[in-house]
ZAZAFI-825733 format. One record per atom (N, C-alpha, C, O): residue number from 0; x, y, z; residue in one letter. Coordinates in nm, 4 decimals. Example, Ala and Ser with C-alpha at 12.3 -4.5 7.8 and 13.67 -1.06 7.14 Angstrom:
<recs>
  seq         x         y         z  type
    0    1.3190   -0.5690    0.7800     A
    0    1.2300   -0.4500    0.7800     A
    0    1.3200   -0.3300    0.7800     A
    0    1.4236   -0.3319    0.8465     A
    1    1.2850   -0.2250    0.7080     S
    1    1.3670   -0.1060    0.7140     S
    1    1.2900    0.0030    0.7870     S
    1    1.3409    0.1138    0.8039     S
</recs>
This chain:
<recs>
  seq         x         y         z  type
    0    8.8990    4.8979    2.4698     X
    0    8.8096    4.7902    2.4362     X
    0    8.8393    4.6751    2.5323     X
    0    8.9285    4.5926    2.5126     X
    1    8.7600    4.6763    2.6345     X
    1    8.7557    4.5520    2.7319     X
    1    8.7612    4.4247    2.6711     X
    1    8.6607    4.3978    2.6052     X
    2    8.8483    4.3399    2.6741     X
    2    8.9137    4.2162    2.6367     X
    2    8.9162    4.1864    2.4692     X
    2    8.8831    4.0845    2.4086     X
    3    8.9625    4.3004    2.4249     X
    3    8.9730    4.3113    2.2764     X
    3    9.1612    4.2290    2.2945     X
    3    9.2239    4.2196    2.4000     X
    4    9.1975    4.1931    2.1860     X
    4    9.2659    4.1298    2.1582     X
    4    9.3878    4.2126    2.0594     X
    4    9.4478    4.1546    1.9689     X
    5    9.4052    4.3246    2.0876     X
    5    9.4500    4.3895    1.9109     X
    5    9.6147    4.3688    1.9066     X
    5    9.6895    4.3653    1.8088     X
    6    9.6444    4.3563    2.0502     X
    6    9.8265    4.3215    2.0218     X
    6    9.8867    4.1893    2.0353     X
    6   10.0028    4.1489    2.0410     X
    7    9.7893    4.1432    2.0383     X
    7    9.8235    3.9926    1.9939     X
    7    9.8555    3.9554    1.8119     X
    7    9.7788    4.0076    1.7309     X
    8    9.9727    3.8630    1.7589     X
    8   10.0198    3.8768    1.6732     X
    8    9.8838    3.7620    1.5661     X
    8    9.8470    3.6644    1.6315     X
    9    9.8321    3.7707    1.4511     X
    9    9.7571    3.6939    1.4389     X
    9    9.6071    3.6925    1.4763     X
    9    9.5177    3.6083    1.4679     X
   10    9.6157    3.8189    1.5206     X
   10    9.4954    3.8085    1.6278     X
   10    9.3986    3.9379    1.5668     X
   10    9.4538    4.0443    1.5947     X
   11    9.2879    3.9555    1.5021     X
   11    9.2449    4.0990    1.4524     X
   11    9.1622    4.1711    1.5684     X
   11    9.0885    4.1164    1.6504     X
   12    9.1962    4.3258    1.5540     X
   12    9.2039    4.4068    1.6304     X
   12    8.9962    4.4151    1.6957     X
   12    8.9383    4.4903    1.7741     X
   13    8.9572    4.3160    1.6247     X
   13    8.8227    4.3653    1.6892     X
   13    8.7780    4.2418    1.7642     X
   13    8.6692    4.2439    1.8217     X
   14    8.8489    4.1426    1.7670     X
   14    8.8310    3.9735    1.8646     X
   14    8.8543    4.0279    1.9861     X
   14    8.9355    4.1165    2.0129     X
   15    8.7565    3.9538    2.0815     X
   15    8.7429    3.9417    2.2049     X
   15    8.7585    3.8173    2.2244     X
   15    8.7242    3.7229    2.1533     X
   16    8.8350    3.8200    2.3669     X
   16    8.8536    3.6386    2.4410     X
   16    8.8332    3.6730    2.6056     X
   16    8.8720    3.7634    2.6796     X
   17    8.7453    3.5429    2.6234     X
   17    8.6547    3.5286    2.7873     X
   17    8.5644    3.6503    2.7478     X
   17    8.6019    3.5924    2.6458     X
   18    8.5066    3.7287    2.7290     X
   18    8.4240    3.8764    2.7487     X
   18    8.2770    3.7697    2.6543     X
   18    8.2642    3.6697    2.5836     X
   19    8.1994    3.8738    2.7151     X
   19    8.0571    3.8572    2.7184     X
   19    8.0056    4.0139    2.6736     X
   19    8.0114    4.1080    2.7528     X
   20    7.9596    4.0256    2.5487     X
   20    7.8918    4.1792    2.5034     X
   20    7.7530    4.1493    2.5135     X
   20    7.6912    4.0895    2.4254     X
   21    7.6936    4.1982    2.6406     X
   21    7.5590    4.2054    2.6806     X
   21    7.4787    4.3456    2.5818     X
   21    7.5211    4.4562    2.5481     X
   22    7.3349    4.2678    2.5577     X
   22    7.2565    4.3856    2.4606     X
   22    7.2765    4.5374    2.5768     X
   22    7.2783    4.5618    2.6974     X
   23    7.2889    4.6111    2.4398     X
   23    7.2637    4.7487    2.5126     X
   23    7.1627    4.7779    2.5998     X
   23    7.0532    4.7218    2.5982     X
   24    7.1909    4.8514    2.6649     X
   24    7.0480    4.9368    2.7284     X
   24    6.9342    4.9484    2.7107     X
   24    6.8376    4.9015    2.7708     X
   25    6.9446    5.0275    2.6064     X
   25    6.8303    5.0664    2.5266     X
   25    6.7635    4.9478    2.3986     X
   25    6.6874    4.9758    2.3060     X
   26    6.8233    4.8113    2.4341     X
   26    6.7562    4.7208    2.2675     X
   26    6.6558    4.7353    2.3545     X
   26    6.6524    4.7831    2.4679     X
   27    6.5412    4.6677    2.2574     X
   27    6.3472    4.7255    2.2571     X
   27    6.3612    4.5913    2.2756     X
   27    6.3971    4.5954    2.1579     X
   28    6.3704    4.4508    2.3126     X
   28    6.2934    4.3460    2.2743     X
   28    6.3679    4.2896    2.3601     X
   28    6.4798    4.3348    2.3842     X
   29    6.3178    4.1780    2.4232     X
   29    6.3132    4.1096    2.5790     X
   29    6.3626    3.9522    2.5626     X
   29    6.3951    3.8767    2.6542     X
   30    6.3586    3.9182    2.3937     X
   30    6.4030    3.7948    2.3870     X
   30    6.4900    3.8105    2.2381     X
   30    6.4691    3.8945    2.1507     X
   31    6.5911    3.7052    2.2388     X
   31    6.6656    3.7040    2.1080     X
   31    6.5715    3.6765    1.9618     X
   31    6.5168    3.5663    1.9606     X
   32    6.5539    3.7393    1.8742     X
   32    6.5087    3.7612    1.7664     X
   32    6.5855    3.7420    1.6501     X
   32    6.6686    3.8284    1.6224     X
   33    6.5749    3.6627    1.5913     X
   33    6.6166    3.6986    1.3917     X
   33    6.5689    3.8056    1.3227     X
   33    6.4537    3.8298    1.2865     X
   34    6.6976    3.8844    1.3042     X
   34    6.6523    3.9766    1.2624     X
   34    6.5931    3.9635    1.0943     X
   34    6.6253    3.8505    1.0574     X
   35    6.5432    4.0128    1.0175     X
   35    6.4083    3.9860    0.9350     X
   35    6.5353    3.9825    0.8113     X
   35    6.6358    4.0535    0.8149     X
   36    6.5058    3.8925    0.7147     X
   36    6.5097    3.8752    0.5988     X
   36    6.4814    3.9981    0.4812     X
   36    6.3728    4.0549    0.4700     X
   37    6.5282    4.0093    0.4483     X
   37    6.5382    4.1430    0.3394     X
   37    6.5821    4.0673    0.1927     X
   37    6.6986    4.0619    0.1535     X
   38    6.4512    4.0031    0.1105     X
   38    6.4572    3.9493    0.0046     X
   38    6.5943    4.0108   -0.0975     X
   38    6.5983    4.1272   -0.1374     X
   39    6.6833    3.9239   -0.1229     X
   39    6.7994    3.9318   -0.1748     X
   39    6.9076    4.0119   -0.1565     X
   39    7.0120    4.0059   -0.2215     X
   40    6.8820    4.0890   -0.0656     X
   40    6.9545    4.1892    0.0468     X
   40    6.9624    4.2139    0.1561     X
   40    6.9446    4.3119    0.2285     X
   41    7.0090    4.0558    0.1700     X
   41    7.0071    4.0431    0.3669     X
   41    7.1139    4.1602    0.4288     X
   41    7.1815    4.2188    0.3442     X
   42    7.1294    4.1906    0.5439     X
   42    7.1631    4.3322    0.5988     X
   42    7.2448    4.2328    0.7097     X
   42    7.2275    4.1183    0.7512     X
   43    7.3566    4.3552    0.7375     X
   43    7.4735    4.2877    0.8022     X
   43    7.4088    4.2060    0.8936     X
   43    7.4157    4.0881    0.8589     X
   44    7.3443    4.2250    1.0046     X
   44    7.2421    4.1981    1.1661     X
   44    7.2509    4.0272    1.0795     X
   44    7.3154    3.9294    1.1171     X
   45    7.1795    4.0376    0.9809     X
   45    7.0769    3.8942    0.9338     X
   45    7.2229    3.8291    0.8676     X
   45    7.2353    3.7089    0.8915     X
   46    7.3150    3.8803    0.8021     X
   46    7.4329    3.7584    0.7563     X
   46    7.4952    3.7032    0.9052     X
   46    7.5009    3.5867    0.9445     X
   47    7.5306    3.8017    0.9599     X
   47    7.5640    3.7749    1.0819     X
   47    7.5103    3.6394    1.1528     X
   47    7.5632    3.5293    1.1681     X
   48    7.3978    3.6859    1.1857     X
   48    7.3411    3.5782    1.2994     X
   48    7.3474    3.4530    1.2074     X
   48    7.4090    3.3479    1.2252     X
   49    7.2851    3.4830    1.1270     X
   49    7.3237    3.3341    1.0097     X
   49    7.4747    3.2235    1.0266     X
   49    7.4789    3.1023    1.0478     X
   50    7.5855    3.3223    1.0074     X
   50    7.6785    3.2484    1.0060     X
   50    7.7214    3.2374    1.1392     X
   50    7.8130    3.1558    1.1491     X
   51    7.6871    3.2923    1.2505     X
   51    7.7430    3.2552    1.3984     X
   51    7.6543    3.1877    1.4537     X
   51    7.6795    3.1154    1.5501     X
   52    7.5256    3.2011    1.3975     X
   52    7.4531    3.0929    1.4861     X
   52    7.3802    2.9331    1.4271     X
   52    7.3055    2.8577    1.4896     X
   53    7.4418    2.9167    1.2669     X
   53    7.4709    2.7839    1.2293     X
   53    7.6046    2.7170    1.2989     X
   53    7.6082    2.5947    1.3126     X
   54    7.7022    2.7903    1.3378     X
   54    7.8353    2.7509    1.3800     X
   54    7.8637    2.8123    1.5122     X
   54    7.9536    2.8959    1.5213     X
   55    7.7927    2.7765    1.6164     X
   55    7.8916    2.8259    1.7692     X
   55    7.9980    2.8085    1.7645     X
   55    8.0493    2.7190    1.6975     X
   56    8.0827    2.9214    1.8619     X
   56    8.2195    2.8793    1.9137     X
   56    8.3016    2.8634    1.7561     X
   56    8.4180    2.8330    1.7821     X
   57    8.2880    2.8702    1.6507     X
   57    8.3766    2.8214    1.5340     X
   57    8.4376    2.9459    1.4726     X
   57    8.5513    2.9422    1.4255     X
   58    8.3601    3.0617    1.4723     X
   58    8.4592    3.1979    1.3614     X
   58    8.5285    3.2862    1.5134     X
   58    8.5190    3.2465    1.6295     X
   59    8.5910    3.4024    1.4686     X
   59    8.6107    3.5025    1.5772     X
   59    8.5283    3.6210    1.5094     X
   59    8.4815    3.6258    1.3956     X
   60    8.5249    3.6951    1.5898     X
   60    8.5046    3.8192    1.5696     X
   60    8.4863    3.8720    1.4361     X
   60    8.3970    3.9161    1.3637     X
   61    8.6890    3.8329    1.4352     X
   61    8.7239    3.8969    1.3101     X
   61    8.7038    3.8347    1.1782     X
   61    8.7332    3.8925    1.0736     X
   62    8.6468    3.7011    1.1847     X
   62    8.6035    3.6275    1.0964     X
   62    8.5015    3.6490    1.0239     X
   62    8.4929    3.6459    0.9012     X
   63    8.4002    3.6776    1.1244     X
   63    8.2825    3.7304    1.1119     X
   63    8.2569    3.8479    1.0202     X
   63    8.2138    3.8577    0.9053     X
   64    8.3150    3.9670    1.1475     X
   64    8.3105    4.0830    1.0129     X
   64    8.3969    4.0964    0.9089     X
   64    8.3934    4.1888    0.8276     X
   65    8.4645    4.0179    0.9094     X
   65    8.5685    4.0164    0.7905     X
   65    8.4360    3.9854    0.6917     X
   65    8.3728    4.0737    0.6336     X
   66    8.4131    3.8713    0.6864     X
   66    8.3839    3.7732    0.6038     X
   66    8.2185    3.8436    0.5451     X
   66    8.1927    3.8713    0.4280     X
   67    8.1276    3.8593    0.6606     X
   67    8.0086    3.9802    0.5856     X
   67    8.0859    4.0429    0.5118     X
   67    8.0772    4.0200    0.3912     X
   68    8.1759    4.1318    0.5550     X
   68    8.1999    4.2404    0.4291     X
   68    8.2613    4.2168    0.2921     X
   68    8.2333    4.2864    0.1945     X
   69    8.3492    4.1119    0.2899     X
   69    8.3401    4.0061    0.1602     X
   69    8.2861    3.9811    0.1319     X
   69    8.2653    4.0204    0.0171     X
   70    8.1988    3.8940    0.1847     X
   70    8.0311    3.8671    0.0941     X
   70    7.9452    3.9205    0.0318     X
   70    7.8900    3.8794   -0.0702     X
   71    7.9105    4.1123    0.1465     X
   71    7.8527    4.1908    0.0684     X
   71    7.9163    4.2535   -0.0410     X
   71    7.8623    4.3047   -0.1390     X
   72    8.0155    4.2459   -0.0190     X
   72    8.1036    4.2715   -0.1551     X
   72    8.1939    4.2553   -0.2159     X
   72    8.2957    4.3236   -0.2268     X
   73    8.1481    4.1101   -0.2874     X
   73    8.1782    4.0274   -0.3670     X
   73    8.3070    3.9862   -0.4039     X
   73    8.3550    3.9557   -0.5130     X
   74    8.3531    3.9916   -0.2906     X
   74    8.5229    3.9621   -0.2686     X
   74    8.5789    3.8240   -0.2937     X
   74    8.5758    3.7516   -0.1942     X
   75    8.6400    3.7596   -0.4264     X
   75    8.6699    3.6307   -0.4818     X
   75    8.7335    3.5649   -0.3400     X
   75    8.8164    3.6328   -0.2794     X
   76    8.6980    3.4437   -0.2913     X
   76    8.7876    3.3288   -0.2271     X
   76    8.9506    3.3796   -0.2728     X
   76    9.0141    3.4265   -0.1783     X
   77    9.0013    3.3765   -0.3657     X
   77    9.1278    3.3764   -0.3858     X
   77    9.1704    3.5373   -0.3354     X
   77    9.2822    3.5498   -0.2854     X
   78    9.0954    3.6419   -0.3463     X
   78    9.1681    3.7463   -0.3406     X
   78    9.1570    3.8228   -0.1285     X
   78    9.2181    3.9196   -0.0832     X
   79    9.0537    3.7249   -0.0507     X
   79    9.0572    3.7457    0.0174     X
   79    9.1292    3.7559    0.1340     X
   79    9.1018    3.8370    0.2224     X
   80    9.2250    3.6732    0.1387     X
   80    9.4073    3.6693    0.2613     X
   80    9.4152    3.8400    0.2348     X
   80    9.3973    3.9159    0.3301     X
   81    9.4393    3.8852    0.1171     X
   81    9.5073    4.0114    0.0562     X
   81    9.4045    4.1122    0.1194     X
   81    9.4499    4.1964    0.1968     X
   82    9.2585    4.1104    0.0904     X
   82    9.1648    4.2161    0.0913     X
   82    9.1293    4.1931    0.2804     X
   82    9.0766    4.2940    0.3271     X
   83    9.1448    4.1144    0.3520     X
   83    9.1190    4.1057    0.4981     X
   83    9.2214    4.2157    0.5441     X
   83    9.1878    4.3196    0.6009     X
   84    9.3837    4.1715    0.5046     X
   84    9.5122    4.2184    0.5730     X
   84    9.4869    4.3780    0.5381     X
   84    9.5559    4.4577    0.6016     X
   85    9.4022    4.4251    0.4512     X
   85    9.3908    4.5716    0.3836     X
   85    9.2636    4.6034    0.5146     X
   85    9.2788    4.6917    0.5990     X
   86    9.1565    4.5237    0.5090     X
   86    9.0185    4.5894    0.5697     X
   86    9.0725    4.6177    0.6920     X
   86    9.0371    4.7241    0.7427     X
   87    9.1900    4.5124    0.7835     X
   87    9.2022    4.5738    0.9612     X
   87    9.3375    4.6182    0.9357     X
   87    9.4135    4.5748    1.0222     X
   88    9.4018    4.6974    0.8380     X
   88    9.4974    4.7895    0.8489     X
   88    9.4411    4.9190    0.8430     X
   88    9.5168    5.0135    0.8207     X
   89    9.3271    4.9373    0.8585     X
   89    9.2194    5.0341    0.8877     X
   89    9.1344    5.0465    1.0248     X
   89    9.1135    4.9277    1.0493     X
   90    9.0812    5.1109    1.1149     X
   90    9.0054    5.0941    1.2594     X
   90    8.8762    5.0265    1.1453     X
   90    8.8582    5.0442    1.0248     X
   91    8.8010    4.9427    1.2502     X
   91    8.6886    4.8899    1.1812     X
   91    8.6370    4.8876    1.3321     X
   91    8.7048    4.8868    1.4349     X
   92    8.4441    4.8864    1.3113     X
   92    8.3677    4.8861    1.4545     X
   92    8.4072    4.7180    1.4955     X
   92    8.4799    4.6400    1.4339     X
   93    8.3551    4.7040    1.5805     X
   93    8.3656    4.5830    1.6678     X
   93    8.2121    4.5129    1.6530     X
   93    8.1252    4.5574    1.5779     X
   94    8.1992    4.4149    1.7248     X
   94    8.0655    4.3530    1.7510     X
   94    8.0106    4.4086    1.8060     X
   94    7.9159    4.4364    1.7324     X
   95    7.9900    4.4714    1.9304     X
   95    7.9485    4.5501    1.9941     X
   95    7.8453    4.6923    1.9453     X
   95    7.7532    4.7469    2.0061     X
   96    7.9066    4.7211    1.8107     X
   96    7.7842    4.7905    1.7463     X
   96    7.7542    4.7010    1.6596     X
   96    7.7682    4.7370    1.5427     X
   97    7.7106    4.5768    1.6803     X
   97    7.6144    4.5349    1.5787     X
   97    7.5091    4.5104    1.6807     X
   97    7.5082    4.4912    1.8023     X
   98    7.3709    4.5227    1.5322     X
   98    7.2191    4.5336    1.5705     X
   98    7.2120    4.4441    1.6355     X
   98    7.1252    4.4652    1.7203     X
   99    7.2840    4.2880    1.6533     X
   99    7.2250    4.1753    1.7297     X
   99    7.2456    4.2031    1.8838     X
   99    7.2162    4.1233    1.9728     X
  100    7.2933    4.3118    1.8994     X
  100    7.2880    4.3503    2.0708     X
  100    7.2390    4.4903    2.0743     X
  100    7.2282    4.5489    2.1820     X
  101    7.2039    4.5557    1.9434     X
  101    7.1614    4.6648    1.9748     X
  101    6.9835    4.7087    1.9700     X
  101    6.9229    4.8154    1.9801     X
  102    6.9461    4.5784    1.9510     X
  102    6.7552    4.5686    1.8555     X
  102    6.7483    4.4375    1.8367     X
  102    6.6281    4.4251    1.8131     X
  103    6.8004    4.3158    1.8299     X
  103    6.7850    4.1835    1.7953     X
  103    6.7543    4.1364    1.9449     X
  103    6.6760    4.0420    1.9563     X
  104    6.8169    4.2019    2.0792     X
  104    6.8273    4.1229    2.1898     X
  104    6.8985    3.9940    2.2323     X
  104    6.8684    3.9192    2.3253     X
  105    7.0440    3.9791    2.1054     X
  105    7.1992    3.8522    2.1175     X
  105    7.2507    3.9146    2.1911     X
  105    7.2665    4.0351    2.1717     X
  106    7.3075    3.8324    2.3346     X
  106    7.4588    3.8705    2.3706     X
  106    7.5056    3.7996    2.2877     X
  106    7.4421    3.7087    2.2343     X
  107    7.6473    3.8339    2.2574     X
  107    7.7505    3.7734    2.2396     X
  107    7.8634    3.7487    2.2504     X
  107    7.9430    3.8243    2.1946     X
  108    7.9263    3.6030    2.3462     X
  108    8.0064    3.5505    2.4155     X
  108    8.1100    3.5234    2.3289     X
  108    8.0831    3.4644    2.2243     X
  109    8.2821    3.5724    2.3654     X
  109    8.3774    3.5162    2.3296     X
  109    8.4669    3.3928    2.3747     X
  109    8.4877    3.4148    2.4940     X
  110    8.5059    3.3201    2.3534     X
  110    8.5184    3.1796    2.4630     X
  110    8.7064    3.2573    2.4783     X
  110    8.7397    3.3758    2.4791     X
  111    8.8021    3.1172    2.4894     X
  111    8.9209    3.1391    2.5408     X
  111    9.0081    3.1263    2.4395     X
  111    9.1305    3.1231    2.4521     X
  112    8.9414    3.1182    2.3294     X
  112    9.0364    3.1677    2.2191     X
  112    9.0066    3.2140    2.1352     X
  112    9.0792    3.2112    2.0358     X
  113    8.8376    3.3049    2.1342     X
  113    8.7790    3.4424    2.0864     X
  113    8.7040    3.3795    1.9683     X
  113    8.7128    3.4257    1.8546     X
  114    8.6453    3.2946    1.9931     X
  114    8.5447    3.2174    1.9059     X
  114    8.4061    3.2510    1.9729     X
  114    8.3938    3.2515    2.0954     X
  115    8.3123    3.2763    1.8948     X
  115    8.1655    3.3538    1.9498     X
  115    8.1001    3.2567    1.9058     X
  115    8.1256    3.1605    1.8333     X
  116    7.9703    3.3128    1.9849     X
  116    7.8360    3.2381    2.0078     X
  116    7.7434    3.3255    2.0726     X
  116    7.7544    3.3811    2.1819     X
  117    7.6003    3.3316    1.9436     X
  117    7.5074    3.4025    2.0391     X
  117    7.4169    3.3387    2.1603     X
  117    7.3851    3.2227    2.1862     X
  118    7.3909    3.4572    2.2196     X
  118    7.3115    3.3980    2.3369     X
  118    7.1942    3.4863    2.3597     X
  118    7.2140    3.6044    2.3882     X
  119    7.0444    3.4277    2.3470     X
  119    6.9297    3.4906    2.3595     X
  119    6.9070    3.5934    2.5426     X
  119    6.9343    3.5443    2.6521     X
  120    6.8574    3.7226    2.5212     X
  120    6.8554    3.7811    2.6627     X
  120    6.7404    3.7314    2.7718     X
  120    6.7265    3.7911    2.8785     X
  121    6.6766    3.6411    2.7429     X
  121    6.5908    3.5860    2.8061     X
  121    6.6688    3.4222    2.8221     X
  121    6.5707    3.3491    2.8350     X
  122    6.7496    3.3642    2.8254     X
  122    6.7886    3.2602    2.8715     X
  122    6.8598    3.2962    2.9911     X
  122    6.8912    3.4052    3.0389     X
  123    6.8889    3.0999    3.0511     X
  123    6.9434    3.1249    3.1748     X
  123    7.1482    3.1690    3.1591     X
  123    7.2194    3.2526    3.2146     X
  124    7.1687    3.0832    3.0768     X
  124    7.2728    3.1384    2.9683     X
  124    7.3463    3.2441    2.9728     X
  124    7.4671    3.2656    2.9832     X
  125    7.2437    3.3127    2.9622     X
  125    7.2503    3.5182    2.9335     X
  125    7.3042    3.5438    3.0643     X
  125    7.4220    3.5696    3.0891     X
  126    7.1689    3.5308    3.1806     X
  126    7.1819    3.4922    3.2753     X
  126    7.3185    3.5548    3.3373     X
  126    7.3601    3.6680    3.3625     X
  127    7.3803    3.3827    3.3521     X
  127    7.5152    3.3388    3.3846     X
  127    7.6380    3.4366    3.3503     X
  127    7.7287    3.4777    3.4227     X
  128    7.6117    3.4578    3.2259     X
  128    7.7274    3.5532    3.1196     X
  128    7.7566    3.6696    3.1597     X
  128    7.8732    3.7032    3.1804     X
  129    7.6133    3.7805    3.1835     X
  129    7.6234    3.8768    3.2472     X
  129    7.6236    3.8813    3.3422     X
  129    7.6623    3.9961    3.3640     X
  130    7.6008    3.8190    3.4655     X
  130    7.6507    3.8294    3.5763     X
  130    7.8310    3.8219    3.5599     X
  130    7.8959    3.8748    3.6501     X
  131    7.9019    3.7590    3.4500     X
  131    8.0472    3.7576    3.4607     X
  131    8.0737    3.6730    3.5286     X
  131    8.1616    3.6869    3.6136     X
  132    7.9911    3.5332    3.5093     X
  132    8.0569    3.3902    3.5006     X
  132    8.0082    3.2821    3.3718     X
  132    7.9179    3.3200    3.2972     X
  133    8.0365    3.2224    3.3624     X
  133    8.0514    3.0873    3.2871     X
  133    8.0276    2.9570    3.3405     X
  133    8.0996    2.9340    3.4377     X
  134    7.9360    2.8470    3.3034     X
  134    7.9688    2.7317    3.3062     X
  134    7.9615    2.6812    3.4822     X
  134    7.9325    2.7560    3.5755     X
  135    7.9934    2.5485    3.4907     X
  135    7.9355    2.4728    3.6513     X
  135    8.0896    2.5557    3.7241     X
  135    8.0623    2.5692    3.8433     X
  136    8.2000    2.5997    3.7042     X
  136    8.2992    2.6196    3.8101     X
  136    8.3062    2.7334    3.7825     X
  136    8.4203    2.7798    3.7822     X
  137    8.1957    2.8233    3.7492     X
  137    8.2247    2.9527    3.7594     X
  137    8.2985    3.0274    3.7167     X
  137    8.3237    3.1256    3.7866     X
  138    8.3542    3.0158    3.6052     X
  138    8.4660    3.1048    3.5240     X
  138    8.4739    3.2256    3.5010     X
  138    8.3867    3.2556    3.4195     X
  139    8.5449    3.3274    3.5364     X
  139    8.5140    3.4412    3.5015     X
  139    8.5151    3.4709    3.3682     X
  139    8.5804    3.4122    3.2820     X
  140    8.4287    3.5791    3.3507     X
  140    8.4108    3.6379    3.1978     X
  140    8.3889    3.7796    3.1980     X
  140    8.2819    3.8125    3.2493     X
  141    8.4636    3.8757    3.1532     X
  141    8.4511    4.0120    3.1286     X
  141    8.3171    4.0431    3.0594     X
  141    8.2690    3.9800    2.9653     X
  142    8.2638    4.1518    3.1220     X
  142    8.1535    4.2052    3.0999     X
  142    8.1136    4.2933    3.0090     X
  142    8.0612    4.3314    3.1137     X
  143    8.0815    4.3710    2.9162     X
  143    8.1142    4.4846    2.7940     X
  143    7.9560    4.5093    2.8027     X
  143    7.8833    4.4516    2.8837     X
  144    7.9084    4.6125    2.6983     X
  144    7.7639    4.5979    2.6553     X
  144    7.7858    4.6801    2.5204     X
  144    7.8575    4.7726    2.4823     X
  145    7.6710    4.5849    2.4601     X
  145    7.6741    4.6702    2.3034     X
  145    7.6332    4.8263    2.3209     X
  145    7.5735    4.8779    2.4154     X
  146    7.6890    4.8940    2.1870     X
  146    7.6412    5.0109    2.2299     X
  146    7.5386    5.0832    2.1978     X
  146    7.5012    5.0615    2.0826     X
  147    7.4700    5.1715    2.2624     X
  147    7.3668    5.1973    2.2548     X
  147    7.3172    5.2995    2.1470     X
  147    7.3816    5.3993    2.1146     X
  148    7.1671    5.2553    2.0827     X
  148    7.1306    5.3080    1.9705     X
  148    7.0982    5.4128    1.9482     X
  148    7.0661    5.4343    1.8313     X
  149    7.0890    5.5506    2.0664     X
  149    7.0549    5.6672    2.1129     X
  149    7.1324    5.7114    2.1946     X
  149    7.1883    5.6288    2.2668     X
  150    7.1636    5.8564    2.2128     X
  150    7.2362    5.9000    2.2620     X
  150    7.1728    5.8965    2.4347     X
  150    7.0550    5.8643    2.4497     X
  151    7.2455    5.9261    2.5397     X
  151    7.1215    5.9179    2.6817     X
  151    7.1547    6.0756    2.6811     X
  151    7.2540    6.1423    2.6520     X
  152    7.0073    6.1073    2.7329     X
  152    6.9655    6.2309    2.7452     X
  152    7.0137    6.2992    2.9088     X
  152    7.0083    6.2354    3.0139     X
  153    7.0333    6.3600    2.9026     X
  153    7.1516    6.4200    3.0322     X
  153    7.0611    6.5128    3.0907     X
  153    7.0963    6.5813    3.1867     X
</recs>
């Protein structure tokens, strides 16, 4: 996992820092999208973008999917320290298979201490990211891509 973070102490095994997860290949749609509302059963894609894209740069990774999967299931504030340290003493997917790079059309950027932020594939932004820089002095940023929703035909 290109600039995954997993032996770092403190650090959960699915955070990325500097890396940029460009939409897959194969997403269908040319600009960043919300993915659709599902009356009282919003779907991982839609908690997601919700909570990373009211708050740039503020959760990691592992915050993120931690925290959907508490939510979807109904995991008390108090019992959660306990039920996180259980969910990544297990392999869990990464960002990288989520729909917001696989059908939504989000990259999504890890900064330098693995705090995300989406970024629409039609900005200049995107742009910048996937080419594997950053910002006016050019920073490098590791490159990844979500993965793709079909197998490629050989």
């Amino acid at each position: 996992m290109s600039g995954a973070t997993a032996s770092v102490v403190g650090v959960d095994p699915v955070d990325y820092v500097d890396t940029f997860i460009a939409v897959a290949d194969d997403c269908p749609v040319t600009r960043g999208t919300v993915p659709p509302d599902r009356q009282g059963d919003p779907s991982v894609a839609a908690r997601t973008f919700v909570m990373v894209s009211a708050q740039p740069y503020r959760f990691t990774s592992g915050d993120v999917i931690f925290t959907v999967f508490a939510d979807r299931h109904g995991i008390p504030e108090h019992e959660r320290a306990a039920a996180r340290a259980q969910f990544y003493s297990k392999g869990q997917a990464c960002l990288r298979s989520s729909d917001l790079g696989k059908r939504y059309g989000w990259g999504i950027h890890a900064d330098a201490e693995g705090r995300i932020a989406l970024v629409g594939v039609e900005t200049a932004e995107y742009a910048e990211l996937v080419a594997g820089r950053r910002g006016p002095a050019g920073t490098p940023v590791r490159v990844t891509r979500a993965m793709r929703s079909s197998r490629r035909r050989g």
